[in-house]
C-alpha positions, 0 to 999 in steps of 0.5 A: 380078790387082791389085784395087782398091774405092773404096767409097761415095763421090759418084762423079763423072763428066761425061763420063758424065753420071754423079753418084751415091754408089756403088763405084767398081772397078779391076781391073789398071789399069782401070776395071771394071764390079765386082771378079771374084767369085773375086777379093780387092780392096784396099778405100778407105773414101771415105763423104763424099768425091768420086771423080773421073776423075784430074785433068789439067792441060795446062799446066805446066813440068817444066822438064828438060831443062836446067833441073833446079835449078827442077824435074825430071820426078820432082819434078814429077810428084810436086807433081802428085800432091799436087795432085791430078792424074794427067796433066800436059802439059809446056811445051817452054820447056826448054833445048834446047827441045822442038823435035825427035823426040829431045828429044820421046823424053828425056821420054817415056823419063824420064818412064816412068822417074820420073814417078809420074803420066802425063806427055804432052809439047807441042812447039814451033812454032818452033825453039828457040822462036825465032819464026822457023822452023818445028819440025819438026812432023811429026816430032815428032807422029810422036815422040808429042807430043799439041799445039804451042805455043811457051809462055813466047814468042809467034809474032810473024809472023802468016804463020808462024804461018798455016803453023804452023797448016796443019801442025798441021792435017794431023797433027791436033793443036791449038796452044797459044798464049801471046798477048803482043803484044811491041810493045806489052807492051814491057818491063811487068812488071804490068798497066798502070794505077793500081797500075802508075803508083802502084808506078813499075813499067813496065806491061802494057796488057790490049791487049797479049794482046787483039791475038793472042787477036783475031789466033788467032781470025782465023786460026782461022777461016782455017785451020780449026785449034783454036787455045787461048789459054792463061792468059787474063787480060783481061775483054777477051779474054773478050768476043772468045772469047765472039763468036767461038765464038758464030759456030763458030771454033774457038778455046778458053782457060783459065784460072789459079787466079791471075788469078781469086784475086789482082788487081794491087793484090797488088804494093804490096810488091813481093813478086816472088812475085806477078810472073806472065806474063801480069800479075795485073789488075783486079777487073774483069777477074777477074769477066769471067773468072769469068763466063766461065767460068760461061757456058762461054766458058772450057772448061779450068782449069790451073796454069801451074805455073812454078817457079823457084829462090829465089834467082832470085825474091830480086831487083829487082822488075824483074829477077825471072823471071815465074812461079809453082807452081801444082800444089799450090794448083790445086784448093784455089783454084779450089773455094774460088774458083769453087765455095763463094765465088762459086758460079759453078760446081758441083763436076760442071762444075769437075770437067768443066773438069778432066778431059774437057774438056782430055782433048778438046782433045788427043785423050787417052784420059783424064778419064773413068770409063767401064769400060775407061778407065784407072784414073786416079782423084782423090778430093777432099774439098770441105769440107777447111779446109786452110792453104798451107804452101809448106815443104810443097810436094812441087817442088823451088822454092816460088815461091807468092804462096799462102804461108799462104792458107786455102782449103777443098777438096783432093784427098785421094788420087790414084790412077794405073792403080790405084795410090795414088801421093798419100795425104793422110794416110798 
């Protein structure tokens, strides 16, 4: 029997309403009520520190198969741990894109192989991500994917999407929507506006995600389908989710650390590193999302981690690929962001909008310390000063804008069905 005891830390808990200073055990991979009498456990000291349900981020680039020289399932898996997080769910942007029950399977195989945290997988909409026919949906639910979405493109054809979402329906799984509305994005490479004009860039008008978030809520009412927008960027769209979950649609959105820390004024050096999809906007925008997610109108904080090779990112500005990591840097910036600079949350609903809340969304049996759960947990020091050092990035790129920004609060040790896969300091 494998013992472990998390000792005095603030235990940490929303989907138990709990916030107290106490032990925390696991015994064989599970949380239990308290070590065995007649057993020894291995002992963490975490007196000043938080104990939290193991982190997940759902949205996130793993990049195999097919694109390995970015990033592996193995390499991935270990930025998350540095990060913070036990679980991640992989995009299906791959090539061959996850648009069948045998790419579905690779992953799940690999990913029990190498991964040192759970890897959950989506699968696409359509196949090859191609925005024209549907993927095999229930096969792949079948094959154990936990959401569909076609991420890093749009479903351009509303009635395909439509079928998509009856599908989804049936087999009880979410979808996942990148919303860029091609026509009117056309060929923008950062937020359209006074920096755009003044930079000579070709820009991204705030209407061109607007249009699908006002298009998912349609459909979400038609359908009765969760649909989540994913990486919100527009103060605007912020306003349309806020209406439309005030009349009971179910649509829902997240949220990136990198459209709430950086505005589109970053680009006057043309860093390619500050090139995201969707673009970074005002200080405007960035304040109608932090409100939002204050008020609830944002339900899920992730990364888009999205790496890509150096030499792929030392390119005209408007030849470079979008993206960024974001694993590494997730938790520091939105402590620092949402928690000790603008207060808009405490650490509980930060902690929330990490762990139970995503774990609803895609039905996952995680984010929570309830006695049997798994034992998934993250410790997190919130007081931790700490300066990014991309050289010390466990992914395999380091495409960050993020590069010696101070930030205060990090996990400090994940643990993953008992075991410590991410020590800080050890």
């Amino acid at each position: 029997m494998s013992c472990l005891l998390l000792k005095q830390g603030r235990i940490v808990d929303p989907a138990n309403s709990r916030d107290e200073i106490g032990d925390l055990a696991i015994v064989d991979g599970k949380i239990a009520p308290a070590i065995p009498a007649n057993e020894t456990a291995a002992e963490i000291d975490c007196r000043g520190l938080v104990v939290a349900p193991g982190l997940i981020d759902l949205h996130v680039h793993l990049r195999e198969p097919g694109q390995s020289a970015k990033e592996t399932i193995a390499t991935g898996a270990r930025a998350a741990a540095a990060g913070g997080f036990t679980s991640v769910v992989c995009m299906p942007n791959t090539s061959p894109a996850v648009d069948s029950p045998s790419v579905v399977t690779w992953i799940h195989e690999k990913a029990q192989r190498e991964a040192c945290v759970n890897v959950f997988t989506t699968g696409a909409i359509t196949r090859g991500i191609a925005g024209e026919e549907l993927a095999p949906i229930g096969s792949m639910a079948r094959a154990g994917i936990v959401a569909l979405t076609d991420d890093g493109h749009c479903v351009q054809n509303h009635e395909l999407m439509r079928r998509a979402l009856e599908y989804a329906r049936m087999f009880q799984l979410p979808v996942l929507d990148h919303c860029q509305e091609y026509t009117l994005v056309g060929k923008g490479v950062m937020h359209e506006g006074y920096w755009s004009t003044l930079l000579g860039l070709p820009g991204w008008p705030s209407a061109g995600e607007e249009l699908i978030v006002m298009r998912n809520i349609l459909l979400a009412d038609l359908c009765g389908t969760p649909i989540h927008c994913q990486h919100l960027s527009s103060g605007g769209s912020v306003r349309l989710i806020r209406d439309a979950r005030a009349r009971g649609v179910p649509i829902s959105a997240e949220v990136c650390p990198h459209h709430i820390a950086l505005t589109d004024e970053s680009l006057q050096g043309y860093d390619t590193n500050f090139k995201m999809n969707p673009p970074l906007r005002t200080q405007a925008d960035i304040d109608a999302l932090i409100q939002g997610i204050a008020d609830g109108v944002i339900t899920i904080l992730a990364s888009d981690h999205a790496p890509h090779c150096a030499y792929e990112k030392e390119v005209e500005f408007d030849m470079a690929p979008f993206g960024i990591v974001g694993l590494e840097t997730e938790v520091g910036l939105f402590l620092d962001i949402l928690v000790h600079k603008t207060k808009a949350i405490d650490l509980p609903r930060l902690i929330a909008l990490l762990t139970i809340e995503p774990a609803r969304l895609l039905r996952l049996d995680r984010g929570t310390l309830s006695v049997g759960a798994p034992g998934d947990v993250t410790v997190i020091d919130p007081s931790l000063e700490w300066t990014v050092d991309a050289a010390a990035f466990q992914s395999r790129s380091a495409n960050t804008p993020f590069h010696k920004r101070e930030l205060k609060g990090r996990a400090v040790r994940t643990i993953v069905a008992g075991r410590t896969v991410w020590p800080l300091n050890e």
